[in-house]
C-alpha positions as CSV (number, residue, x, y, z in Angstrom):
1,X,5.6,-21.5,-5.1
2,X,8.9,-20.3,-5.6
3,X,9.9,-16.7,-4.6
4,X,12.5,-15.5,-6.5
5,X,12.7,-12.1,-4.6
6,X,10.7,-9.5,-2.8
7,X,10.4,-5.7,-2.1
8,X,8.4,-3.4,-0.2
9,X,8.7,0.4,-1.4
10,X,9.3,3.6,-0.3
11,X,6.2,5.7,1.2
12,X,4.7,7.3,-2.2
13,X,1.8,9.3,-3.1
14,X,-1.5,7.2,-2.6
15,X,-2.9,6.3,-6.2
16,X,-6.7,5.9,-4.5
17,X,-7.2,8.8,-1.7
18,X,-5.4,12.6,-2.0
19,X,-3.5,13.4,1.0
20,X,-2.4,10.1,1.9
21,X,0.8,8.1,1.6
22,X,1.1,4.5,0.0
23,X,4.1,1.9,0.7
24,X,3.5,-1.6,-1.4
25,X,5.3,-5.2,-1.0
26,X,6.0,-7.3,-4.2
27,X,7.1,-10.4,-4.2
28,X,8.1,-12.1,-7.7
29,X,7.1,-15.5,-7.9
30,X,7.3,-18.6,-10.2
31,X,5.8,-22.0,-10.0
32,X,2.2,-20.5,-8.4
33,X,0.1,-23.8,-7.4
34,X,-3.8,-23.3,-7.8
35,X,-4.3,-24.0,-4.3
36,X,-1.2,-21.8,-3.1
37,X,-3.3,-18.8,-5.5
38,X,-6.1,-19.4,-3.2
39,X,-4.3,-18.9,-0.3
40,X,-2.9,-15.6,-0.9
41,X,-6.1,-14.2,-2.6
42,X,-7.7,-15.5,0.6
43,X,-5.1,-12.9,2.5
44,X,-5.3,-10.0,0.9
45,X,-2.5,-10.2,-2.0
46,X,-3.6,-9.4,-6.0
47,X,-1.3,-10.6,-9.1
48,X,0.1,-9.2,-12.2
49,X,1.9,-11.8,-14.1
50,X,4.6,-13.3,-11.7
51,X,4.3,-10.6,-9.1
52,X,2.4,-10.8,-6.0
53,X,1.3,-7.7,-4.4
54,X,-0.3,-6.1,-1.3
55,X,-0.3,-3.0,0.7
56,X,1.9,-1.9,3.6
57,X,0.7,1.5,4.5
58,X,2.0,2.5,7.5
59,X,-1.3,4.4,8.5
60,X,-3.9,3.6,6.5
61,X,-5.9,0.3,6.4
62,X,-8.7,1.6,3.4
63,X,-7.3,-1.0,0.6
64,X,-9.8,-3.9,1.2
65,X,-9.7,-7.3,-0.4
66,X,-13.4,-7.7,-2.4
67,X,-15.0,-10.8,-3.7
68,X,-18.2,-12.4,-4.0
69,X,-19.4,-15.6,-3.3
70,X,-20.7,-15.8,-7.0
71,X,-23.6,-19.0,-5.8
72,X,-25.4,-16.5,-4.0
73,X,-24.8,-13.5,-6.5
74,X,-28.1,-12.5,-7.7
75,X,-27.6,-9.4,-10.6
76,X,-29.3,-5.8,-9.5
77,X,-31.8,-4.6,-11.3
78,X,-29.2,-1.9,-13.4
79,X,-27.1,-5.3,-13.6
80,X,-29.8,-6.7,-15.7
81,X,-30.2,-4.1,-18.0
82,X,-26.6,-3.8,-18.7
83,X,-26.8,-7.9,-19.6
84,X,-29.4,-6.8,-22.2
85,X,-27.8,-4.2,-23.3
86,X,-24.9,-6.0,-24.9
87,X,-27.1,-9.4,-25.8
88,X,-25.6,-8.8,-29.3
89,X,-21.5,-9.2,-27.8
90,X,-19.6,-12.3,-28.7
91,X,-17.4,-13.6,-26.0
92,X,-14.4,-15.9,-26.4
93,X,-12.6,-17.1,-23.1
94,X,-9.2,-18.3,-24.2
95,X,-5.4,-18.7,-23.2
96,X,-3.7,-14.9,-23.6
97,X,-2.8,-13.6,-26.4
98,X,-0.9,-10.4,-28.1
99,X,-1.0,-8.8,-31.4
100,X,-1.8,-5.5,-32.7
101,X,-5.4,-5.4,-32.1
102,X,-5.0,-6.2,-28.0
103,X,-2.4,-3.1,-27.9
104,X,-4.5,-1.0,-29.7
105,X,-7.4,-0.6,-27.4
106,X,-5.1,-0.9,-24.5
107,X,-3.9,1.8,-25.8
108,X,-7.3,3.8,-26.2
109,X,-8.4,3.0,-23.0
110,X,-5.4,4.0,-21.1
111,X,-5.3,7.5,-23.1
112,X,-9.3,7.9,-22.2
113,X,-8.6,7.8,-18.6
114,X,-5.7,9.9,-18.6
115,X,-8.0,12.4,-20.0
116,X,-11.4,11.8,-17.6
117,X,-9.9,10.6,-14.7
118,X,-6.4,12.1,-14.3
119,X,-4.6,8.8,-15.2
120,X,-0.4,9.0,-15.4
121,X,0.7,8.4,-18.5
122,X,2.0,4.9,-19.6
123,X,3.0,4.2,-22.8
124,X,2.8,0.5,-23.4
125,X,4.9,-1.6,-25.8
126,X,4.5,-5.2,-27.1
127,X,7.3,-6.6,-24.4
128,X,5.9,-4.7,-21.6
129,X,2.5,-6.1,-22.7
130,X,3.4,-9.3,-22.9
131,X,5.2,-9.2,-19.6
132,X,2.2,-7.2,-17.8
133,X,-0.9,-9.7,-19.3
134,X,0.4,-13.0,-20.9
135,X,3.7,-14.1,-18.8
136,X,1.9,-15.6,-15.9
137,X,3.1,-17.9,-12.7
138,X,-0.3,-19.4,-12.6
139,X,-3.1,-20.2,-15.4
140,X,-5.0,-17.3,-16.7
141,X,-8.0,-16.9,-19.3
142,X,-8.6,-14.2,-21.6
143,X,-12.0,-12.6,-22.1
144,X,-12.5,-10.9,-25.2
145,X,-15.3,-9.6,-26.0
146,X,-16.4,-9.0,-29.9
147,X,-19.0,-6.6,-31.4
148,X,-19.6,-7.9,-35.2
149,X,-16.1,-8.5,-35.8
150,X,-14.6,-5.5,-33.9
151,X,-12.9,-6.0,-30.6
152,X,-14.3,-4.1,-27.7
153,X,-13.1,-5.1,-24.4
154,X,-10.1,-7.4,-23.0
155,X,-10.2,-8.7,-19.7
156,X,-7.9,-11.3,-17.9
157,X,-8.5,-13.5,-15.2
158,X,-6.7,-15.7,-13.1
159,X,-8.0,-19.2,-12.1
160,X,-7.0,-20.5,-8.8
161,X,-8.3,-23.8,-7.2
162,X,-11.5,-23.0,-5.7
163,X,-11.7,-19.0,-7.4
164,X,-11.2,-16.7,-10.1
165,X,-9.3,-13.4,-9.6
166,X,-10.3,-10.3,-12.0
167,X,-6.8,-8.7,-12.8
168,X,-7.6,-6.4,-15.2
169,X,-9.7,-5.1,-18.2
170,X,-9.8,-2.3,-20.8
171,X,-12.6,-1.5,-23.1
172,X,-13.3,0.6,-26.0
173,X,-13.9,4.5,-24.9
174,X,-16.6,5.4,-27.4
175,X,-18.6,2.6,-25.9
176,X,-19.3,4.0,-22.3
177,X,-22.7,3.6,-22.6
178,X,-23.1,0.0,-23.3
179,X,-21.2,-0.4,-19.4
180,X,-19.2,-2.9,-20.7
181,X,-16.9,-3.3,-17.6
182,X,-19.7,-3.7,-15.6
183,X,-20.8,-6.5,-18.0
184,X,-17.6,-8.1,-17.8
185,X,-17.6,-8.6,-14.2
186,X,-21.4,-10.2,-14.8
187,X,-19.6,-12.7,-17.1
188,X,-16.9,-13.3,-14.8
189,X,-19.2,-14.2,-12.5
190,X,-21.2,-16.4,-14.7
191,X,-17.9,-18.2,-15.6
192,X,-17.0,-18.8,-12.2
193,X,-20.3,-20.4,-11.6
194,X,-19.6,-22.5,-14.5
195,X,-16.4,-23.3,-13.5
196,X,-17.6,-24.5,-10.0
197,X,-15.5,-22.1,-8.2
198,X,-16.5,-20.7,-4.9
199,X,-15.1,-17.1,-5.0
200,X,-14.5,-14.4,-7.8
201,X,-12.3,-11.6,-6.8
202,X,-12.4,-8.3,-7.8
203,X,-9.0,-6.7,-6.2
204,X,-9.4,-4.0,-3.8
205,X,-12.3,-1.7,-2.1
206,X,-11.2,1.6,-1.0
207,X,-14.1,3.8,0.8
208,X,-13.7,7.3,-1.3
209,X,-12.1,6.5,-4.4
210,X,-14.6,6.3,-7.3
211,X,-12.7,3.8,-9.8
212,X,-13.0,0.9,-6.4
213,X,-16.5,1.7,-5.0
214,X,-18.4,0.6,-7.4
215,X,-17.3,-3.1,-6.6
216,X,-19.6,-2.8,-3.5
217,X,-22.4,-3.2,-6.0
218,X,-22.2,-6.9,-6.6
219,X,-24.0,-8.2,-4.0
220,X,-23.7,-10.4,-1.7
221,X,-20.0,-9.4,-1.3
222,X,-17.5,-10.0,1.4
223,X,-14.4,-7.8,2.4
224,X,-11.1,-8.8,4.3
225,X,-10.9,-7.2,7.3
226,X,-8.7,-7.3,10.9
227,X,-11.4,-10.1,11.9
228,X,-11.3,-11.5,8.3
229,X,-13.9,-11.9,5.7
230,X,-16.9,-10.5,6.2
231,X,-20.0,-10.4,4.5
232,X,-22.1,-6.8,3.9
């Protein structure tokens, strides 16, 4: 791994609990070995293209590194119903891509939480796309996930040595019902067992915040803590 530089910024509202303050320390990278992924997965950093991030709150220790041991996952009994409900999706796991399509229901989906869930607004172009999802330090596949011909939901993970790290997805809003990031993270999972890898991750936990609970609900799951991973 080459770091080509690195910044931690100044305290800012918390994105995940009200009242609290957030610092973060990026570190822009190139060159990313497998193995090296692993490691830093395995301490608590995420990635977005060639930047490695993690938390430095000064007095807060609620962002919690998630993943699950996906030999041992064994889907819930809602789990199952969402993998029936969407028997009839196609799904292509490829190198990532960009075209109009992709932006599109970026796009969608980043309006649709802006409305529900108080989202900032962020406009995205095709650069900043293409910087954000398809320039990447380390290999990374593209799930995309097709209803007839229609494209529904675009996820993209990275693939370290021994893991898979879930970066990020969007999916179409008029489709809430079908759960289809919930069946994403089933897939994941199902890849990762295919794949032979030990370990998918699924970012950060934070107690209280409703868009990172529902992570705890793959189970068995383990989360980084001062002691280090720890099964719950």
């Amino acid at each position: 791994m080459i770091e080509l530089a690195q910044l931690d910024t100044e305290p800012e509202a918390c994105p995940y609990l009200p009242g609290r303050e957030a610092r973060t320390r990026y570190r822009l990278v190139s060159d990313l070995l497998p193995r090296e992924y692993d490691e830093k997965l395995s301490q608590g950093w995420r990635r977005f293209g060639s930047i490695l991030f993690s938390p430095r709150c000064d007095a807060c220790t609620e962002c919690l590194s998630i993943r699950i041991p996906v030999e041992r996952f064994s889907p819930s009994k809602s789990q199952r119903r969402v993998l029936r409900r969407n028997r009839d999706l196609s799904l292509e796991v490829d190198t990532p891509k960009l075209d109009e399509e992709r932006l599109e229901l970026y796009t969608r989906h980043h309006a649709d939480r802006e409305t529900r869930r108080g989202w900032p607004s962020a406009a995205m172009g095709f650069e900043e796309y293409y910087e954000t999802f398809c320039l990447n330090a380390v290999e990374t596949l593209e799930f995309c996930y097709r209803l007839d011909e229609r494209l529904v939901a675009v996820a993209y993970v990275g693939q370290a040595e021994d893991s898979l790290n879930s970066i990020y997805a969007f999916t179409e809003p008029g489709l809430s019902r079908r759960s289809l990031g919930v069946y994403d993270v089933l897939c994941e999972i199902e890849e990762a067992r295919r794949l032979s890898k030990g370990h998918l991750y699924l970012g950060y936990y934070v107690s209280g915040c409703k868009s990172m609970e529902y992570k705890a609900s793959y189970r068995p799951h383990q989360v980084l803590g001062s002691e280090g991973w720890l099964e719950t």
